[in-house]
Structures are given as C-alpha cells and as structure tokens.
N, C-alpha and C positions, 0 to 999 in steps of 0.2 A: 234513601239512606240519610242518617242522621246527620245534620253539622256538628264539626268536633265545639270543643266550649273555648273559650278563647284564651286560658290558661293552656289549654293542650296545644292549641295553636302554637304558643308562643313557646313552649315547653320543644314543639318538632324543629321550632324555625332554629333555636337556638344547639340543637342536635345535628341540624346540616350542616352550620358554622363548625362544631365542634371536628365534624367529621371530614369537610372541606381544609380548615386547619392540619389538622393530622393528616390526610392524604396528599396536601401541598409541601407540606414539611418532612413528611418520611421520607421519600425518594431524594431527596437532596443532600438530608443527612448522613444517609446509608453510603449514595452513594460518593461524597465527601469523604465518607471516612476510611471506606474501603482503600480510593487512592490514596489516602497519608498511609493506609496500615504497607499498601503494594510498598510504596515511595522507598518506609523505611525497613523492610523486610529484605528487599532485594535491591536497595541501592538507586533504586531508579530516580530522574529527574523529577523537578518539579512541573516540566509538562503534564505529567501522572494526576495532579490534583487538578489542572486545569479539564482534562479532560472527564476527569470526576464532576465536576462542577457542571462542566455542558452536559453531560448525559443524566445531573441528581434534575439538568432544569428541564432535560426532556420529559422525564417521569415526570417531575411536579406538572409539566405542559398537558399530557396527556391524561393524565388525571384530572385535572382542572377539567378539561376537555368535556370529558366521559359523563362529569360532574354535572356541567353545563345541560348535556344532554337530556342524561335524568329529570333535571326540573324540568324542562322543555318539555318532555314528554306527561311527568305528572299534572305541569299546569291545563294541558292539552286537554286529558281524560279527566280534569276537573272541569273542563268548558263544557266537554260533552255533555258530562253527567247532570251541570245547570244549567237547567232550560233557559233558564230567566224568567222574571214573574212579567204579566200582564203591563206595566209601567213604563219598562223599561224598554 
C-alpha cells in the first residue's frame, strides 16, 4: 500500500484535531444548556446546571476516551502493516 503524501498527512492530522474539538465541546454544551433551559422552564435550582455540567464533562470524558482508542488502534494496524526496512 502506498504512503499517503505529506500534505494528506497533515491535512488527516489536522481533521482529528477538528473532530476531537467538536466531540469534547459538544456534550458539554448540550448538556449546559439543557440544564439552564430545565432551570428556567420549571423553576428549578441552580443545582440543575451544576449537574449539567458533571454530566456535559462525562460525555466530553468519554468521548475523549473512545477517541484515545481509535488512534491506539490505528497507530497499532500501522505498525503491522510496516515492516520496517532492513536498517532499522
């Protein structure tokens, strides 16, 4: 299989960043805002956003996580796949 060119390269690394970003940030926000929407819908305390808060950083946690994974596994089935030359 071919090596990708080193624009592609840089082009993937900076698509994980984008997508690492957006998957640490979405759950946080969501769920931020759900508890201000609960808070001022029905009255409830401001415990309501605190708990929003631990559960937006479980998601961002768990996502990170999953994230982590992925590369772990891709760098892995790149080990395999290079032998390594004679030199090395």
């Amino acid at each position: 299989m071919p090596k990708p060119k080193m624009g592609m390269t840089i082009l993937q690394g900076l698509s994980f960043l984008g997508q690492l970003g957006f998957s640490l940030a979405t759950p946080l926000v969501l769920c931020i805002w759900g508890a201000i929407w609960l808070r001022e819908r029905f009255g409830l305390g401001g415990w309501v956003v605190v708990v929003g808060l631990v559960l937006g950083l479980g998601g961002a946690a768990s996502s990170f996580s999953g994230f982590i994974r992925y590369v772990q596994r891709k760098a892995e089935r790149k080990n395999e796949q290079d032998p390594g030359s004679f030199n090395r």
